[in-house]
BAZA-287047 format. One record per residue (C-alpha): z, y, x; chain. Coordinates in Angstrom, 3 decimals, m for minus. Example, Ala and Ser with C-alpha at 12.3 -4.5 7.8 and 13.67 -1.06 7.14 Angstrom:
2
@Z: 7.800; Y: m4.500; X: 12.300; mol: A
@Z: 7.140; Y: m1.060; X: 13.670; mol: A
***
This chain:
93
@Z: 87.837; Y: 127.721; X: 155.149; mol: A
@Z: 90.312; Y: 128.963; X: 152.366; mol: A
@Z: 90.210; Y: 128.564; X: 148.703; mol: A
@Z: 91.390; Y: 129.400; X: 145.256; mol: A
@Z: 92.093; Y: 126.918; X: 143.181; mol: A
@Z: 92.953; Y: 126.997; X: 139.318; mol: A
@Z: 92.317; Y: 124.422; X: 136.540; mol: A
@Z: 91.032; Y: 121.511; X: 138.198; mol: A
@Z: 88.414; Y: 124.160; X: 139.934; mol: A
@Z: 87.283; Y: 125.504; X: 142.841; mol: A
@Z: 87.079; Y: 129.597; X: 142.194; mol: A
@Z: 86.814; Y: 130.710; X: 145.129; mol: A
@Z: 85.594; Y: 129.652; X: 148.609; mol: A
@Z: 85.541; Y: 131.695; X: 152.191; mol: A
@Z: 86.344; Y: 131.689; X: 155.801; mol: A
@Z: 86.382; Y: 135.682; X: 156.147; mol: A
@Z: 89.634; Y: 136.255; X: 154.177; mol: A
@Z: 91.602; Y: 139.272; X: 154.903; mol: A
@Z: 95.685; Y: 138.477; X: 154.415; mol: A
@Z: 97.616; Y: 141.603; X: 153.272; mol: A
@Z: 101.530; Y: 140.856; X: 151.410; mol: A
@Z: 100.807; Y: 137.476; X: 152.023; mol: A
@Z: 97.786; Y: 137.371; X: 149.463; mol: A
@Z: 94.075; Y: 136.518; X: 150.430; mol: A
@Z: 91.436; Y: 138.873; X: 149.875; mol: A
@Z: 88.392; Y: 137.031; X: 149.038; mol: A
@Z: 85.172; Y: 138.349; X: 149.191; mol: A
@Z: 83.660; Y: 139.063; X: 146.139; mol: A
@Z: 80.793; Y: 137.254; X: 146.742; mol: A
@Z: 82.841; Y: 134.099; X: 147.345; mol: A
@Z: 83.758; Y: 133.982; X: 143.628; mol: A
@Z: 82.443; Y: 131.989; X: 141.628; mol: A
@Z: 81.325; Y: 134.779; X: 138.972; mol: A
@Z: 81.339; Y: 132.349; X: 135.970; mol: A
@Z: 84.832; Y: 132.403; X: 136.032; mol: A
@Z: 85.714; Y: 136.363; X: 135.885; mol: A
@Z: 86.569; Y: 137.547; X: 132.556; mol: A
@Z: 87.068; Y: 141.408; X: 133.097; mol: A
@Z: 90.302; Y: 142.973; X: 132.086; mol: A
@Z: 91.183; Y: 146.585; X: 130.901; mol: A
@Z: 94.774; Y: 145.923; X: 132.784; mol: A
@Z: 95.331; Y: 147.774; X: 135.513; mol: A
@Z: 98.902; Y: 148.879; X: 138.055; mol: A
@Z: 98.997; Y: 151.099; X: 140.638; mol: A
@Z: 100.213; Y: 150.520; X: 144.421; mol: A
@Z: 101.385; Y: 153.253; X: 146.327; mol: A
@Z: 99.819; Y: 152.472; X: 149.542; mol: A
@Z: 96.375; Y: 150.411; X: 148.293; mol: A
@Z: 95.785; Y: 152.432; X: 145.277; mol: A
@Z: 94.878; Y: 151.429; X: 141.619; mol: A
@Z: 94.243; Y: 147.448; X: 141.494; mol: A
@Z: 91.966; Y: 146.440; X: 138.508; mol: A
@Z: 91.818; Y: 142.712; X: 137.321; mol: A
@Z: 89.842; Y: 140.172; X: 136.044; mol: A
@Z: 90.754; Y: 136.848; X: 133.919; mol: A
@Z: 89.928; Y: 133.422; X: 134.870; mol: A
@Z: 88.022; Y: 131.511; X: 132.326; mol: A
@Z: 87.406; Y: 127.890; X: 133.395; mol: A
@Z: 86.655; Y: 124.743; X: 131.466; mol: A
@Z: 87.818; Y: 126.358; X: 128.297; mol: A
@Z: 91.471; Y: 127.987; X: 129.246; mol: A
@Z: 91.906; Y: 131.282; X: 130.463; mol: A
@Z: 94.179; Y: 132.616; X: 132.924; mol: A
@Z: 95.234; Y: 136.564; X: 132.422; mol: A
@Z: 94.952; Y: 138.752; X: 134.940; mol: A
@Z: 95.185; Y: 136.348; X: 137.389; mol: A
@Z: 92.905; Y: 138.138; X: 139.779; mol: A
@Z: 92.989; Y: 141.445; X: 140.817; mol: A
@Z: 90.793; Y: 143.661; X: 143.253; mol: A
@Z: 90.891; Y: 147.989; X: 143.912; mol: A
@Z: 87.730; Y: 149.175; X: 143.476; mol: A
@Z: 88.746; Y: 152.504; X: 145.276; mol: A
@Z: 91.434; Y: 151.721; X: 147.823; mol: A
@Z: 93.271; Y: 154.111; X: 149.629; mol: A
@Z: 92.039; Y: 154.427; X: 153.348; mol: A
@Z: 94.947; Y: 152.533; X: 154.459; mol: A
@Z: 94.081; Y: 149.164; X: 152.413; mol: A
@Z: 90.138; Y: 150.122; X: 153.419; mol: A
@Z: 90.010; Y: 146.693; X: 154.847; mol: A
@Z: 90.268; Y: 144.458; X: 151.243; mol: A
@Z: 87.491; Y: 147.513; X: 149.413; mol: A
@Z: 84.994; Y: 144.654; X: 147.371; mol: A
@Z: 87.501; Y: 142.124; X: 147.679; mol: A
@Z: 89.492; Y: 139.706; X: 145.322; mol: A
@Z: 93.078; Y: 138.289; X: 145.443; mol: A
@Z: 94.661; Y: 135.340; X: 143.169; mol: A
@Z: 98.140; Y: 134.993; X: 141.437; mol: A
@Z: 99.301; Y: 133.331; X: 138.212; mol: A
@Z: 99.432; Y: 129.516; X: 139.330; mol: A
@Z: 96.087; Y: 130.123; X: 141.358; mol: A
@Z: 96.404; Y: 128.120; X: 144.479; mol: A
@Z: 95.353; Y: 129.465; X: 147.526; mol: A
@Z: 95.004; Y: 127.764; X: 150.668; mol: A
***
């Protein structure tokens, strides 16, 4: 079982993780959805495609952009489509 970790919290909880640059997909069911504060930011990856974020909002301090998912990947990153990764002191493991 891996999780995400941020603020004292569990955010995240799975044991169907998919691994790609080191970073675990989550499923987005396996998010706690209380915690997702949706972003406007988004950055573009040649290979995956346009990655979208969220913010983490948990007992009262928020973490920006410190999840990100692709809502359209390209068919080579097909695998992490409805999935959500963790960065910005989120600890994963």
């Amino acid at each position: 079982m891996v999780e995400a970790r941020w603020n004292g919290a569990v955010i995240a909880r799975s044991d169907d993780t998919v691994v790609v640059e080191g970073n675990h997909y989550f499923p987005l069911e396996s998010v706690d959805p209380g915690v997702l504060k949706p972003s406007a930011t988004t950055s573009v990856c040649p290979w995956k495609g346009t990655a979208q974020y969220y913010s983490l909002v948990v007992n009262g301090a928020e973490n920006r952009d410190a999840a990100w998912y692709y809502a359209e990947p390209k068919e080579a990153a097909r695998a992490i489509r409805g999935r959500v990764a963790f960065w910005k002191g989120v600890t994963v493991g």
